[in-house]
C-alpha positions in Angstrom: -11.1 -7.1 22.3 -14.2 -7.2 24.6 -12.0 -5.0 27.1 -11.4 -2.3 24.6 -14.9 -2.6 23.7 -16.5 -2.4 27.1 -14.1 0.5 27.8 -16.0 2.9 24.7 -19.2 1.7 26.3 -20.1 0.2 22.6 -22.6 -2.7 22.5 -21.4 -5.9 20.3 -24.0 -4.9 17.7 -22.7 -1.3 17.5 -19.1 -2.7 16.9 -20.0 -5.5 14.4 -22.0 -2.1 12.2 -18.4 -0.8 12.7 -16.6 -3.4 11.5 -18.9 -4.5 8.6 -19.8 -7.9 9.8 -22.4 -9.6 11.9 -22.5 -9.7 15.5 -22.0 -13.4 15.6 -18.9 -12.8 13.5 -17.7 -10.3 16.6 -18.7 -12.4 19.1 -16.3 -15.1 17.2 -13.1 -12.8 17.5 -14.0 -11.9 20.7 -13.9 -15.2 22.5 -10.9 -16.2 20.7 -12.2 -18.7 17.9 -9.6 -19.5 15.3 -11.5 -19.6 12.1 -11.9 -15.6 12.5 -10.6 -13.7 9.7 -7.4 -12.1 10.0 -8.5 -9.0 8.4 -11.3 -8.3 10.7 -8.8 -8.8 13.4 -6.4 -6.0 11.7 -10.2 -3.9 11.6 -10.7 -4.3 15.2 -7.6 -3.5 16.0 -7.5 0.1 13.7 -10.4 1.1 15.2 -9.2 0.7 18.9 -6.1 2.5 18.5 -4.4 -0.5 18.6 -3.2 -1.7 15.0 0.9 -2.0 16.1 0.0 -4.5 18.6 -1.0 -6.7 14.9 3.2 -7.3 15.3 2.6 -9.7 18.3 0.0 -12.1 16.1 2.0 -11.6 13.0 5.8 -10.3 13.1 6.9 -8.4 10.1 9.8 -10.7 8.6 13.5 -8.5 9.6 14.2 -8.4 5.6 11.0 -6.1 5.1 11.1 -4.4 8.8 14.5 -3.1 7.2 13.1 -1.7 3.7 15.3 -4.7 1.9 14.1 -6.3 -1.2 13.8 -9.9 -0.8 15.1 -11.7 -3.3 14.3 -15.4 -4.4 16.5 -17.8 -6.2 17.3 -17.7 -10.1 14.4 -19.4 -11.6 11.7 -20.2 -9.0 8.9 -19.1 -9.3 7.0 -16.6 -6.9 4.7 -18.7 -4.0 1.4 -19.2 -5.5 2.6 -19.3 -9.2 1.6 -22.1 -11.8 3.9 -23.2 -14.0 3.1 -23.6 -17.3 3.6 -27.7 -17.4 1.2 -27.7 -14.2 -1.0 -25.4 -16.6 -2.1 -29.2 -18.9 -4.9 -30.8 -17.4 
């Protein structure tokens, strides 16, 4: 990130006004720390020209790369779903 930066000859607060966040946020994703959000890093990576390199952090799954639907099994419910007897507290 700091390459692509340096190369525009932007300064860390011109990228952070970019990006929508504070240059201490920047400087964060920058140097690599993990709590950084992921959608900053997907940002950062639109505005360098550089958003298809998001497939070496995050593979798309081969079911989706290929336009399939996934399917789940008969009567699970989807990932983040309560169910209505969890529902009781």
């Amino acid at each position: 990130m700091r390459a692509h930066r340096v190369q525009r000859g932007w300064t860390i607060a011109e990228v952070a006004e970019r990006l929508i966040c504070s240059p201490t946020t920047w400087r964060a994703l920058e140097s690599g720390k993990p709590g950084t959000s992921m959608g900053l890093l997907a940002h950062a990576l639109w505005l360098f020209g550089e958003a298809e390199s998001l497939d070496a952090v995050a593979p798309t799954p081969a079911a989706l790369a290929a336009h399939r639907r996934v399917r789940r099994a008969a009567g699970k419910t989807a990932a983040g779903v309560i169910a209505e007897g969890e529902r009781d507290f």
